[in-house]
C-alpha positions as CSV (number, residue, x, y, z in Angstrom):
1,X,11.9,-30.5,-19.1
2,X,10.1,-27.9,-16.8
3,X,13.0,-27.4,-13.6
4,X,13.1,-28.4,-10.3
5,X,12.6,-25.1,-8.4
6,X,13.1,-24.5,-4.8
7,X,12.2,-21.2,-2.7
8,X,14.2,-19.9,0.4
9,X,12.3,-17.9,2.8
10,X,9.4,-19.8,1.8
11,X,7.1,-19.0,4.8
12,X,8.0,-14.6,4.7
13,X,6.4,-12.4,3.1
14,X,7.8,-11.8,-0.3
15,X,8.6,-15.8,-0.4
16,X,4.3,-16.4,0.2
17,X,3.9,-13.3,-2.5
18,X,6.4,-15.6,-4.7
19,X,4.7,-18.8,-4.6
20,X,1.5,-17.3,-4.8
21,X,2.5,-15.1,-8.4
22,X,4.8,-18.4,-9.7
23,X,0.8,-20.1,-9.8
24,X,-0.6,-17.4,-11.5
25,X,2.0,-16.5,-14.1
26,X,1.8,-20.4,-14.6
27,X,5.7,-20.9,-14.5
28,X,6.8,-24.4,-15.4
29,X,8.0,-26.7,-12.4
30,X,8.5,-30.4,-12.3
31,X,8.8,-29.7,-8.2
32,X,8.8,-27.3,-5.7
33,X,11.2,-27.3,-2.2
34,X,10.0,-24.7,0.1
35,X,13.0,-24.2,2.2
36,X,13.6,-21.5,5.0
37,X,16.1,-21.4,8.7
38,X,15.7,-23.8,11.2
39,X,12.9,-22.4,13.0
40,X,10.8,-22.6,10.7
41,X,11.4,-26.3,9.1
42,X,8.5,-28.4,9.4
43,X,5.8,-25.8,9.0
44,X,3.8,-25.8,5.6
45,X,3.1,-23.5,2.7
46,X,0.4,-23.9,0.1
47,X,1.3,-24.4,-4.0
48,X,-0.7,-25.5,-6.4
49,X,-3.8,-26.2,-4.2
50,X,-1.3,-28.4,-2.0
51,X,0.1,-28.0,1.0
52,X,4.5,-28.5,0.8
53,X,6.2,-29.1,4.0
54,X,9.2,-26.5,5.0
55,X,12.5,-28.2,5.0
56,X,15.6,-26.5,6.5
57,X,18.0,-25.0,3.8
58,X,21.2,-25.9,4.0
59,X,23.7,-26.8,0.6
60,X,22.5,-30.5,0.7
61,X,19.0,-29.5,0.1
62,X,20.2,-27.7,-3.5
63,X,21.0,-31.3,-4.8
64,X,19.1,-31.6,-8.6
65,X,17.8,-28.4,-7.8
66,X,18.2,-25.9,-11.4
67,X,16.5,-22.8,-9.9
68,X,16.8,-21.1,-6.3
69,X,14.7,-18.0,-5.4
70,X,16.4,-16.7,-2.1
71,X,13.8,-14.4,-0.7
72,X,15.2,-14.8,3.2
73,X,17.9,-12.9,5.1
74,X,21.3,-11.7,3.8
75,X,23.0,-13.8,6.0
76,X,21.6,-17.3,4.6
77,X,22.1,-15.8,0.7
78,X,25.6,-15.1,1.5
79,X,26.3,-18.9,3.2
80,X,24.1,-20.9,1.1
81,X,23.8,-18.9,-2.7
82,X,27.3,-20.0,-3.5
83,X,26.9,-23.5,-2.5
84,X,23.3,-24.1,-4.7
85,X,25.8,-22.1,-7.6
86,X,28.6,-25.3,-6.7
87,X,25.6,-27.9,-7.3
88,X,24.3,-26.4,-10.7
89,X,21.3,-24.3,-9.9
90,X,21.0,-20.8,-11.2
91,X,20.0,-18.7,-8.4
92,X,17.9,-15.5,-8.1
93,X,18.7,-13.8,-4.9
94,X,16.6,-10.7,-3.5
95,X,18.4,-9.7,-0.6
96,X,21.1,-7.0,-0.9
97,X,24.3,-9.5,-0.6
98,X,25.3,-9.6,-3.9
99,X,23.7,-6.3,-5.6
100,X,27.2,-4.3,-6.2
101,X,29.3,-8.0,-6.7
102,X,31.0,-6.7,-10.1
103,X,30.9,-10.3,-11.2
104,X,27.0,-10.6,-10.3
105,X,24.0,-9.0,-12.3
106,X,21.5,-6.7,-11.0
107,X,18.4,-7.4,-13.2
108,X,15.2,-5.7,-14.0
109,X,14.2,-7.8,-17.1
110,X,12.5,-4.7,-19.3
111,X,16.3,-2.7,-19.0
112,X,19.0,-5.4,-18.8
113,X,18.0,-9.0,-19.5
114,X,20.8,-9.6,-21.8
115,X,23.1,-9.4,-18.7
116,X,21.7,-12.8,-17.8
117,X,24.4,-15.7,-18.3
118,X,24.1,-19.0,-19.7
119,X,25.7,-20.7,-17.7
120,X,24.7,-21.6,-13.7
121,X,25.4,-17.8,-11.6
122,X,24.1,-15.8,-9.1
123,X,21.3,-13.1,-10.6
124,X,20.7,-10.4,-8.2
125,X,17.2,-8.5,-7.9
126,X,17.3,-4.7,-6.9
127,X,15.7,-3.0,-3.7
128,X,11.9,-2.8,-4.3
129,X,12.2,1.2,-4.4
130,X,15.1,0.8,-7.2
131,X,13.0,-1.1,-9.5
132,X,10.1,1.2,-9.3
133,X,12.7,4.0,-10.4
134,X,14.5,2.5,-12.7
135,X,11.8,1.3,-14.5
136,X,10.3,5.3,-14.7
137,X,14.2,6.3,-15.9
138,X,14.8,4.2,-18.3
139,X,12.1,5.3,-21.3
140,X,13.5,8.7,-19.7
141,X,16.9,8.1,-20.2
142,X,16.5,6.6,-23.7
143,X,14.2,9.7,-24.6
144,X,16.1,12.3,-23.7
145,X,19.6,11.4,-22.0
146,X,19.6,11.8,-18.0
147,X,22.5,13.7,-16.4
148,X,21.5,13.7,-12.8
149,X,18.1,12.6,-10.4
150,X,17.4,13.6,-7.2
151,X,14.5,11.0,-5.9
152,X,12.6,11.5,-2.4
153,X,11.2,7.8,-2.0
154,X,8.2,7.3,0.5
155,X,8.1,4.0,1.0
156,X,5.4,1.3,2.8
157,X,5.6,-0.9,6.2
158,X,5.9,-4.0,4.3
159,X,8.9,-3.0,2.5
160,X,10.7,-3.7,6.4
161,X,8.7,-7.4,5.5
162,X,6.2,-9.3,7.7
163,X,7.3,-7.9,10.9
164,X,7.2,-4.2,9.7
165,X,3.7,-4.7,8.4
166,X,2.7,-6.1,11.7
167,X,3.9,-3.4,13.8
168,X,2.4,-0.4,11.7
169,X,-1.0,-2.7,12.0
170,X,-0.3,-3.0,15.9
171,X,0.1,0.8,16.5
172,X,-3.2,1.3,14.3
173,X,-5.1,-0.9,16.5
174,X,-3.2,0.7,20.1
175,X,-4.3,4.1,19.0
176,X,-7.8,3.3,17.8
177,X,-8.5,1.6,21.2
178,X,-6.9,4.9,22.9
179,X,-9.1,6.8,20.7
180,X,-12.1,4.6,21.8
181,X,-12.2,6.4,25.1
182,X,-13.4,9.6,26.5
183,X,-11.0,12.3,25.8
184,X,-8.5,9.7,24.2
185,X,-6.0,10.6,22.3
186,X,-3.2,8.7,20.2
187,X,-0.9,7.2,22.0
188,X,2.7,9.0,21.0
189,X,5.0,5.5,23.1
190,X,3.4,2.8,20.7
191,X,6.1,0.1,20.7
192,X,8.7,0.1,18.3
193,X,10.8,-2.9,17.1
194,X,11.4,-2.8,13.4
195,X,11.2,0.9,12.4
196,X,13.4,4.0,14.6
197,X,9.7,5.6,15.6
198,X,6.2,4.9,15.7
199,X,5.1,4.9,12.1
200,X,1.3,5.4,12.2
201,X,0.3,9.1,12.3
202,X,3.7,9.8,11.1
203,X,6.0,10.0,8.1
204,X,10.1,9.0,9.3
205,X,12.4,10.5,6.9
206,X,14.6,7.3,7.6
207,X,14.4,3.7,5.8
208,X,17.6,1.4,7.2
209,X,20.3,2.9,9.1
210,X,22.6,5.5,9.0
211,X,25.9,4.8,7.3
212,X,27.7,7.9,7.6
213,X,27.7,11.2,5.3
214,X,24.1,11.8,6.9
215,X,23.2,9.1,4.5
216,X,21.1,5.8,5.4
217,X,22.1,2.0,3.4
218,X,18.2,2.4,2.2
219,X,19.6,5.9,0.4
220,X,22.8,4.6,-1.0
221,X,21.0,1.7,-2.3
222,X,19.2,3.3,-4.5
223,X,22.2,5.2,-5.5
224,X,24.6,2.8,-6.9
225,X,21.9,0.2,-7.9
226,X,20.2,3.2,-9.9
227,X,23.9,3.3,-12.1
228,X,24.8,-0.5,-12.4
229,X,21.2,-1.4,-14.0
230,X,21.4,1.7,-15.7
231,X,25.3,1.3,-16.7
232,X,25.4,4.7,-16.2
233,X,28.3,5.0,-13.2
234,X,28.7,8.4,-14.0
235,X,24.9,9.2,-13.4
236,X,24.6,11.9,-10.6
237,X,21.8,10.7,-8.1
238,X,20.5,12.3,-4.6
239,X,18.2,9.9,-2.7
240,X,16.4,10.6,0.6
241,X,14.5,7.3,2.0
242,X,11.0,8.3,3.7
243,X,8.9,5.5,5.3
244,X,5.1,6.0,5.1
245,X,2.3,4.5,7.0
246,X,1.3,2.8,3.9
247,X,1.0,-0.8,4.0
248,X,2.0,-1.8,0.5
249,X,3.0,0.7,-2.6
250,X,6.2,2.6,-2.7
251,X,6.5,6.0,-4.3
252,X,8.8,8.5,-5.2
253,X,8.9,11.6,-6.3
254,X,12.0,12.6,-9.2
255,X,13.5,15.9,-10.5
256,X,15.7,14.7,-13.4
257,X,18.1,16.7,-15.9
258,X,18.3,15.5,-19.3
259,X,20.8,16.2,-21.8
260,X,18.0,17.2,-24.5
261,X,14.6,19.3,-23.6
262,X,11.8,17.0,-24.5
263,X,7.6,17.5,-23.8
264,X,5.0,16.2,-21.4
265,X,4.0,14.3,-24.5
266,X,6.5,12.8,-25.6
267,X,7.8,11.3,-22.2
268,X,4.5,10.2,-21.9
269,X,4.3,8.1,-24.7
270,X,7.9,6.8,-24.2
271,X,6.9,5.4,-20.6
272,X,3.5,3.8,-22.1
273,X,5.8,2.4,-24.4
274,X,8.7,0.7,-22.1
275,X,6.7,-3.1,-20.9
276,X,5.8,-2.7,-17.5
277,X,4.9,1.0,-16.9
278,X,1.6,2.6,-17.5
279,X,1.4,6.5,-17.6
280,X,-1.6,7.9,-15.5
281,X,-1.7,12.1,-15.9
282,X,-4.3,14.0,-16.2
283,X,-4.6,17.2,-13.8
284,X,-7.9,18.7,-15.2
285,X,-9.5,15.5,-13.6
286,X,-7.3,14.8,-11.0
287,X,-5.4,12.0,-12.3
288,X,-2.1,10.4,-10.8
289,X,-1.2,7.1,-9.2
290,X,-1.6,6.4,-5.4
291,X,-0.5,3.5,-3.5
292,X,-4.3,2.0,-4.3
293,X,-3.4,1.8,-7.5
294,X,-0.2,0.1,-7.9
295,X,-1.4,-2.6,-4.6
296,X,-1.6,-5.9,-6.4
297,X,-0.6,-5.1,-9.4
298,X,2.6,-5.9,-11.7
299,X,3.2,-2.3,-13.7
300,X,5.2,1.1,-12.3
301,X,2.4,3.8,-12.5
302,X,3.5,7.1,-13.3
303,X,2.2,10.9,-13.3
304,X,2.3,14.3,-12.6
305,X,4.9,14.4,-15.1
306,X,5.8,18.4,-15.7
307,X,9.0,20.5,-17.5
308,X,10.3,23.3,-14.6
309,X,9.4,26.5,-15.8
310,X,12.9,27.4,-15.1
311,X,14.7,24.9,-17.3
312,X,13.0,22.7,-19.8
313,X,15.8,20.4,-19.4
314,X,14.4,19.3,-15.8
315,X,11.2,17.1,-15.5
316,X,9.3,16.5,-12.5
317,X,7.4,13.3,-12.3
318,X,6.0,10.8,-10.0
319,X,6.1,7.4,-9.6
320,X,4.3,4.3,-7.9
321,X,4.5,0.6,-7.6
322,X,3.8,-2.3,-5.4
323,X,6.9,-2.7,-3.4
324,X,6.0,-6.9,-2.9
325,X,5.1,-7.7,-6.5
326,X,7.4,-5.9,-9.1
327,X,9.5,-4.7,-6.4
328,X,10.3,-7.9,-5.2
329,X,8.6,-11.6,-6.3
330,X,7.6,-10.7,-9.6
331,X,10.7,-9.0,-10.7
332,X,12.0,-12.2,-9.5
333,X,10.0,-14.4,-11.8
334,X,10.3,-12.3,-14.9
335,X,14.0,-13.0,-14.1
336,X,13.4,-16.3,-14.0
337,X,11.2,-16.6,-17.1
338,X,14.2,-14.4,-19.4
339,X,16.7,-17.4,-17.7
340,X,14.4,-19.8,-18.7
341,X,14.2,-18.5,-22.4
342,X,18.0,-18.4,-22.4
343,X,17.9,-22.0,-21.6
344,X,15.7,-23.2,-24.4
């Protein structure tokens, strides 16, 4: 019997992104609860060329219920993820709350699906930029052996959600309207609520907040998700978080060391091999993923992969995917489609 699903966070951006991909992948439900916080209870979201009224979420509202997506704040995941657990459902949770729980997986289904239980758990879904990385390491890593990474990500306005896409598309409509004028000139004071400075116009060399060390919980993130997908705790990662004016597609650019010198070639047959990356390289004609290319789509792009000329043990390459779809919802779903295999 196809489960009972229900989404929380129904109304945000990665929850409209889920609902929207759960129809196209054509992922079986006998019913669909679109739940969310008080505020937003009553409003409606469209599934299945029907319109489902928000309810609040609270545990009573995970009755029957076999499948959860939480794609809402921490603090709801934390309070309620436990108690749809208590009632039976299996529950996929994209916030950061339960990501480094020893007891709790961090999925990405083409590296570590066999870590899903049988029986009713918590599953946890990386950081968007994690998944994008991970899923250029791994054919790496199995290649060649990795020994270290350091990984500049520059990532879009909507990984901050709904309200950070909204106040990159706010400052590009304040400084065309400055612009507009005489002698105009970009405003420099556009206002800023979700990210520490104005983003259009500019790259910030900050995603999240700063945690101590010089370090921001965006940056050490990626760290220790990077080595409990991987199992590899020992792996020696540098991050640094950039945030682009981009609107969707995060990238990131990696120096790795591998154990065992390998060629342009042959990484680039093992990444067209791993499901769910696609290798696009070609300098004579200019070829390498941009944001363009990723936006809307379910694969990890990569390119501009090169050896150093100093060490052939160090590879440079480049890497691209769409932050809401495989980086969020769809990693979610794939999730959910390995559960649902287990449960067959």
């Amino acid at each position: 019997m196809s489960p009972r699903i229900a989404v929380v966070g129904a109304t945000g951006v990665v929850g409209e992104t889920l609902l929207r991909l759960l129809e196209q992948r054509k992922f079986p439900c006998s019913e669909l609860l679109a739940l969310a916080s008080a505020r937003s209870a009553g409003s409606k979201v469209r599934f299945r060329g029907e319109d489902v009224v928000v309810a609040e979420a609270t545990p009573e509202a995970f009755e029957s219920v076999d499948l959860v997506f939480f794609a809402a704040t921490g603090a709801l995941s934390k309070t309620l993820a436990p108690e749809a657990v208590k009632r039976g459902a299996t529950v996929i949770d994209k916030s950061s709350t339960w990501r480094m729980d020893p007891a709790v997986p961090l999925i990405v289904p083409e590296i570590n699906a066999d870590a899903i239980p049988d029986l009713p758990a918590i599953l946890a879904c990386p950081n968007c930029s994690t998944i994008g990385v991970v899923q250029a390491l791994w054919p790496v890593h199995q290649l060649a052996g990795l020994k270290s990474m350091v990984v500049t990500t520059m990532q879009a306005a909507s990984g901050s959600g709904a309200p950070g896409l909204a106040e990159l598309r706010a400052q590009v409509i304040a400084d065309a309207e400055a612009l507009s004028f005489a002698g105009g000139h970009p405003t420099t004071a556009n206002a800023t609520h979700v990210f520490p400075r104005k983003l259009h116009n500019n790259v910030i060399p900050q995603c999240g907040v700063f945690v101590g060390g010089g370090s921001t919980d965006e940056e050490l993130k990626l760290v220790n998700e990077t080595q409990k997908i991987m199992s590899l705790p020992d792996l020696k990662v540098a991050a640094t978080c950039v945030r682009v004016p981009v609107e969707v597609g995060h990238s990131a650019s990696l120096y790795l060391q591998t154990e065992r010198p390998v060629s342009v070639a042959q990484i680039h047959a093992a990444i067209d091999a791993h499901p769910g990356t696609v290798v696009m390289d070609d300098p004579s004609t200019d070829l390498y993923p941009i944001s363009d290319d990723a936006a809307d789509n379910d694969n990890i792009f990569v390119g501009r992969v090169r050896i150093d000329v100093n060490d052939p043990h160090q590879i440079w390459l480049w890497q691209v995917g769409d932050n809401l779809r495989k980086g969020a919802a769809t990693n979610a779903i794939q999730i959910a489609e390995a559960w649902l295999q287990h449960r067959a």
